[in-house]
C-alpha positions as a printed NumPy array, in Angstrom:
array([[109.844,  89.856, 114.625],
       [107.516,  87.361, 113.405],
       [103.868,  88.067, 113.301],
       [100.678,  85.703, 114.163],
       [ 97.129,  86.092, 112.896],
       [ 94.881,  84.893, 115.473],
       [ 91.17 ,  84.207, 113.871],
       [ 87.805,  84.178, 115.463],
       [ 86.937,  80.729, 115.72 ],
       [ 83.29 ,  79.556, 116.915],
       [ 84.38 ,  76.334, 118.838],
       [ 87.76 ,  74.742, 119.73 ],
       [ 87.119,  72.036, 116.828],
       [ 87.777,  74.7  , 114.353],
       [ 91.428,  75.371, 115.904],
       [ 92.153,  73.15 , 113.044],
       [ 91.845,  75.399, 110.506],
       [ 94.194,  78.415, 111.86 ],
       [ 97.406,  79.179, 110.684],
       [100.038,  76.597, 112.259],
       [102.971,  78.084, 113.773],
       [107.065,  75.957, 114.204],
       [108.975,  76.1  , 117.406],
       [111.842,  76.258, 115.537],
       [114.521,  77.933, 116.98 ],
       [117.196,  75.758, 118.758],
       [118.5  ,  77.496, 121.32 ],
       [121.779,  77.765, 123.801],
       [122.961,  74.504, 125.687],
       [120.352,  71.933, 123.408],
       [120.531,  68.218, 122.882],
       [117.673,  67.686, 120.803],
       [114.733,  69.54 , 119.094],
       [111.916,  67.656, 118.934],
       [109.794,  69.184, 116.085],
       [106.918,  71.334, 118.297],
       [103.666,  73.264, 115.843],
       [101.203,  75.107, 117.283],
       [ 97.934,  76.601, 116.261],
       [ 95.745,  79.33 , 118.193],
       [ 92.545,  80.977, 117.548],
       [ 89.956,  83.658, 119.54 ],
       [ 86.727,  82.136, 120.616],
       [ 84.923,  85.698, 121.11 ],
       [ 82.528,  84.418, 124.596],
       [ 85.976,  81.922, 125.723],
       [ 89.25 ,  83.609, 125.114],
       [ 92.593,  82.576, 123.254],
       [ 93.046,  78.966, 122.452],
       [ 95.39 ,  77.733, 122.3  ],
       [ 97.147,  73.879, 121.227],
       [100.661,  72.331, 120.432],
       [101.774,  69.028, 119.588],
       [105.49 ,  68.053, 119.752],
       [106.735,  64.871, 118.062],
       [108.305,  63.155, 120.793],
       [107.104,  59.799, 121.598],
       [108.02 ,  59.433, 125.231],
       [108.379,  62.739, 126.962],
       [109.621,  63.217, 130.425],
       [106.841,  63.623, 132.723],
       [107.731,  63.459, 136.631],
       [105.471,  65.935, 137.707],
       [101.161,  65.685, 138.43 ],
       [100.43 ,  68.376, 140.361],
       [ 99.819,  72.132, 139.144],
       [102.301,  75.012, 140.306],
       [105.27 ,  72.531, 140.365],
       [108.458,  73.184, 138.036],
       [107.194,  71.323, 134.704],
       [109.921,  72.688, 132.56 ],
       [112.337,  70.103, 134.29 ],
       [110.069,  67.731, 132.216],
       [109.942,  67.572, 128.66 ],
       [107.038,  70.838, 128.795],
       [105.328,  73.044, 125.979],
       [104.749,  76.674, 126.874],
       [103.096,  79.817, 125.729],
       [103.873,  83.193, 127.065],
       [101.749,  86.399, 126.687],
       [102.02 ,  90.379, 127.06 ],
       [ 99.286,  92.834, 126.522],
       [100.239,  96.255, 126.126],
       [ 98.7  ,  99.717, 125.175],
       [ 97.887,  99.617, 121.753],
       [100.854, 101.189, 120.123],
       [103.672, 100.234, 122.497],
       [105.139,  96.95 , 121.942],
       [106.263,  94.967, 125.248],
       [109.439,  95.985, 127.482],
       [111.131,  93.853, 130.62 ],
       [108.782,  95.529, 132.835],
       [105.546,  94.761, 131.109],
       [102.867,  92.756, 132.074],
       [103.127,  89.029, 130.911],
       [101.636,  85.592, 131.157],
       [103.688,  82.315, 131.281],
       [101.654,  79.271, 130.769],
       [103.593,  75.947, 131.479],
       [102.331,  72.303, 130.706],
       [104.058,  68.834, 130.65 ],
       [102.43 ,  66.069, 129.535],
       [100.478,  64.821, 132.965],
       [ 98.427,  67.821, 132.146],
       [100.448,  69.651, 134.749],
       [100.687,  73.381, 135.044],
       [103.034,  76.289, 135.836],
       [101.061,  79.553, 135.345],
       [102.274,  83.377, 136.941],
       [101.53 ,  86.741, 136.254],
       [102.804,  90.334, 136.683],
       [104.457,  93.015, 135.281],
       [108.438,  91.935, 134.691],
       [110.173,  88.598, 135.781],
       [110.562,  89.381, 139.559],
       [106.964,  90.868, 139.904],
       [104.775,  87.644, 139.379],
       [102.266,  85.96 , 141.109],
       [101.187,  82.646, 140.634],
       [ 97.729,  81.632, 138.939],
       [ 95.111,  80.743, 141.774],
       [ 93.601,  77.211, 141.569],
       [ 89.972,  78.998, 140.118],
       [ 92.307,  80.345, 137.146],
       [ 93.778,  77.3  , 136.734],
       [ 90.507,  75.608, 136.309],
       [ 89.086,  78.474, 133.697],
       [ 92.396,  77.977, 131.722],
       [ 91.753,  74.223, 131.327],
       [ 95.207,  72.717, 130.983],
       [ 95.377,  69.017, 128.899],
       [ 97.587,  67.452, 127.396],
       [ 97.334,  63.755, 125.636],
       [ 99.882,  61.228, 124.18 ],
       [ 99.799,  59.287, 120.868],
       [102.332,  56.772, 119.705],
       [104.633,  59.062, 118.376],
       [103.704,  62.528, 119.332],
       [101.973,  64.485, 122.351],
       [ 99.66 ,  67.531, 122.616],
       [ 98.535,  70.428, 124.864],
       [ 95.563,  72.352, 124.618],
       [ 95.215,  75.917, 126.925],
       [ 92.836,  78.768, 127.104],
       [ 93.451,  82.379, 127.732],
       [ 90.091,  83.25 , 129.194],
       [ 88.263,  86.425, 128.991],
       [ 87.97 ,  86.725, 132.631],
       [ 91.893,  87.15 , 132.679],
       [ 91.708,  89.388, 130.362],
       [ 88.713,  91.492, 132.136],
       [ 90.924,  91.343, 135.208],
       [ 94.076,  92.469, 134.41 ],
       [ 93.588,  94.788, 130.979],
       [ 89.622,  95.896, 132.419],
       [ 88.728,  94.495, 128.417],
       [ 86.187,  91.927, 128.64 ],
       [ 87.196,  90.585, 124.884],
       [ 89.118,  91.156, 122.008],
       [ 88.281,  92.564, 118.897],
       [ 89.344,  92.807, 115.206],
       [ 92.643,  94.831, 114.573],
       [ 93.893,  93.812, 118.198],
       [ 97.488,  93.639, 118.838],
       [ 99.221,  91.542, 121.736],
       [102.362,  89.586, 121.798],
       [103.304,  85.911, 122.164],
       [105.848,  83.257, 122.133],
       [106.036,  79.858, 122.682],
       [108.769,  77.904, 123.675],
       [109.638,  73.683, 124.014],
       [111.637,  73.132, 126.85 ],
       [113.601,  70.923, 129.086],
       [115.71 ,  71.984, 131.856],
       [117.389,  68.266, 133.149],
       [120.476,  67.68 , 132.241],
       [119.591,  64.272, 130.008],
       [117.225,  66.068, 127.844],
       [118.309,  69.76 , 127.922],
       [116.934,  71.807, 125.343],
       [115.283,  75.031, 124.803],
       [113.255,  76.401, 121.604],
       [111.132,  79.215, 121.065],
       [108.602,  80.367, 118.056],
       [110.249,  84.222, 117.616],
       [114.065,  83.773, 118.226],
       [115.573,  85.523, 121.374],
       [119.028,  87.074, 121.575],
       [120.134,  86.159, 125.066],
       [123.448,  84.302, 125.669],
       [121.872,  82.678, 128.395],
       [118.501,  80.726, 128.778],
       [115.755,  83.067, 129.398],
       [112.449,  82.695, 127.93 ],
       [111.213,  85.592, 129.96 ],
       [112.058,  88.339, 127.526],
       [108.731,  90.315, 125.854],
       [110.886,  92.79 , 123.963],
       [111.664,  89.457, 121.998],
       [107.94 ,  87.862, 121.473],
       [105.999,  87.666, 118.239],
       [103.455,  90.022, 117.606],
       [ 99.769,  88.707, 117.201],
       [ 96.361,  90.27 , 115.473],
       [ 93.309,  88.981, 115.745],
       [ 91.667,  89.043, 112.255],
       [ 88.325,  87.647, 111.298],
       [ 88.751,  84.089, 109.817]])
């Protein structure tokens, strides 16, 4: 299992200088792998921030409106489980899926296992701040984890120093002329599934 080491940060301009994570493992039916990085940092009054950038220079994007299925589009995504301090994540465990394409679009649920989610309402979608932007030869995402999530679901109303939760991020897309799927902390499924916790990284935050 890999491990992350999420820093207090004072302002999303300093996202910069976290550690950068790689997407990098290519996974079951994939045509391509498009090289995907990631950095994320704790802003202690915000939440988790996160941003990616994958080097593709065109990337499917069909979809505009929030809650619709982004991962048919070429899509970024970061998926979360808080636990008990201690216990690391199971199939039944509570989780966050967060997915963007590049319209800005996104797919966000929550709940405890795959068939127990609900989906973000439109006032969470506005704390967590979905973007994404295009360059010539790359594009980006940029997503927070806020606090109030946290307060609501964990009854924490921040993190702190020594924390432990557990991540993974994924690249992704599910139509047939671009399929490919690729995570951050490898999964050992033989078919696509990128809603497995028992296979996500494990993350500290740590004081820059």
């Amino acid at each position: 299992m890999k491990e992350y080491f999420t820093h207090f940060i004072n302002n999303r301009n300093e996202i910069e200088t976290c550690p950068e994570f790689e997407v990098s493992n290519v996974l079951w039916n994939s045509t391509r792998s498009p090289r995907t990085t990631g950095r994320m940092g704790y802003i202690a009054d915000e939440g988790l921030v996160i941003k990616m950038k994958c080097e593709e220079s065109n990337p499917l994007r069909t979809k505009t409106a929030n809650m619709e299925m982004v991962c048919l589009d070429s899509a970024m995504e970061a998926f979360f489980s808080f636990t008990e301090q201690g216990q690391v994540p199971t199939m039944d465990s509570l989780y966050f899926n967060f997915e963007i394409n590049a319209n800005g679009a996104l797919y966000a649920k929550s709940g405890y296992g795959r068939a127990n989610r609900a989906e973000f309402l439109p006032e969470e979608i506005t704390l967590v701040a979905p973007q994404a932007w295009i360059s010539d030869d790359a594009w980006y995402m940029e997503i927070t984890v806020p606090n109030q999530l946290l307060q609501r679901f964990l009854g924490e109303e921040r993190l702190s120093a020594g924390d432990i939760f557990y991540c993974n991020f994924y690249k992704v897309g599910q139509t047939a002329e671009i399929e490919h799927y690729m995570s951050y902390n490898y999964i050992d499924s033989d078919t696509p599934n990128f809603h497995m916790p028992p296979y996500f990284a494990k993350a500290t935050i740590v004081e820059a």
